[in-house]
Phi, psi and omega in degrees: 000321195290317180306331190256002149291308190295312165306288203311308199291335182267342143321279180320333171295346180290132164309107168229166151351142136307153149254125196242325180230116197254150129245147165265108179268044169203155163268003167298316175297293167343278194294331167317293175331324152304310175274341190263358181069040169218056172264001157302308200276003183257145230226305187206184197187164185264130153311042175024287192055055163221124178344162176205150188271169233269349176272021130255339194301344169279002177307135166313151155274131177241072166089205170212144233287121190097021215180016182304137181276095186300314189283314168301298172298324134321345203254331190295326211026095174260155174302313228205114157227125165288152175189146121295160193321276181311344190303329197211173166241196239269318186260356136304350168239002107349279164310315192315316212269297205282333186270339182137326214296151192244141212252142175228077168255128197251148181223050191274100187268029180228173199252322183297292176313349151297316151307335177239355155320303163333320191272330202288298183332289201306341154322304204292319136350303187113343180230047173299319193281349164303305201311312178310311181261034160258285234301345206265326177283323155328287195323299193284022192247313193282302158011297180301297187297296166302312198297332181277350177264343189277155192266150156279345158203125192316125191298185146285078177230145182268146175237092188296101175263339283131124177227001148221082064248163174287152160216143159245229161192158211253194203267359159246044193271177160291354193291319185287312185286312167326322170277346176254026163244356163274034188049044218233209155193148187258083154354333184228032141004300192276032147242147192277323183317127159354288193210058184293124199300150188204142184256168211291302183342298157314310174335288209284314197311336217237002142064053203290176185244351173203150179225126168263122159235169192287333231190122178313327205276010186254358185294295197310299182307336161287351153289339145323325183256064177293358179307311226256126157320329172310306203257038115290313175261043170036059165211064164248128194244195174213118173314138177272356171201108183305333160337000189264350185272001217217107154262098202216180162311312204296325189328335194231026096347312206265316195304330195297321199283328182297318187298294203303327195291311194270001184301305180290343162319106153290105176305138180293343199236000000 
């Protein structure tokens, strides 16, 4: 990853276009736009369904992730459109491509790799030496954050997004890297899917030591199973920050709050 950062940037070394008018189709972008102090340069944004600070809420909405207002966003003429994988689909990005408008999409699933979509955006911009001094600070923060965290053996946690039907997330969301920089591991790792469904069997087969949920009221129905180590030793929780859902900088703001939740965790072993 780091090399083909390194490629990208010496591209980027290259003459181009100021970029003067960006949209962000995501809300993670929204905020990178923010932490890097170039929410000057943003024109419209994507609808969330989340709060947005208050130093953008007045920005056009263009839809909702997957659901972009085509004609509204054209209307915008941006320069520069941010997207994840996912913002829009394959024959909306298309037209984007046949008209000209140049596409920045970032995919990052590690927290390293974020660090450097980031420095790379803020290349792309125009806010390269911002980008440089967050992303240089990320480092030494996360760095900071496994040494202060490790373990000799990683707990075991299942991470509750959803409970009827179940759902968690798998092992190549950021949720999973944030936990294995508290020294921690998501009992369901080895699936890929995003945000896969799983039955309580599974649950118990696989015997996490700690179980994280979105919401107080999913705590109760798990004392039923004292079977499952989390809820023989009380260490069924409530995620301490939604932020872990947000890959953006601020992300590791939310991993901090997670280390500290798992600091007090006892192995089943």
């Amino acid at each position: 990853m780091r090399a083909l950062l390194i490629a990208a940037l010496a591209l980027l070394a290259l003459p181009v276009q100021a970029v003067e008018r960006v949209v962000s189709l995501a809300p993670s972008l929204n905020e990178v736009m923010l932490e890097l102090g170039a929410d000057d340069l943003l024109v419209g944004i994507i609808d969330g369904g989340i709060p947005v600070a208050p130093r953008i809420d007045h920005l056009p909405r263009l839809g909702r992730v997957g659901q972009v207002e085509m004609e509204q966003l054209l209307s915008l003429q941006p320069d520069l459109i941010l997207l994840w994988p996912d913002s829009i689909g394959s024959a909306q990005r298309e037209q984007l491509q046949r008209l000209g408008i140049a596409l920045h999409e970032m995919r990052p699933r590690r927290m390293e790799e974020l660090a450097d979509a980031v420095e790379l955006l803020g290349e792309r911009i125009g806010r390269g030496e911002q980008a440089r001094a967050r992303v240089a600070e990320f480092r030494r923060r996360l760095a900071a954050l496994r040494a202060e965290h490790r373990r000799e053996r990683p707990l075991k946690v299942f991470y509750q997004v959803w409970d009827r039907p179940l759902y968690t997330v798998g092992g190549e969301q950021f949720i999973s890297d944030a936990l294995r920089v508290c020294s921690a591991e998501n009992v369901f790792a080895d699936l890929s899917l995003a945000a896969p469904q799983v039955s309580l069997e599974s649950v118990l087969l696989r015997a996490p030591e700690v179980i994280l949920t979105g919401e107080a009221a999913m705590l109760e129905d798990w004392q039923r199973w004292p079977q499952i180590p989390a809820v023989r030793m009380g260490q069924v929780w409530v995620i301490p920050d939604e932020g872990l859902q947000r890959p953006s900088l601020q992300l590791l703001d939310a991993t901090a709050a997670l280390c500290r939740l798992l600091e007090g965790a006892q192995s089943a072993h």
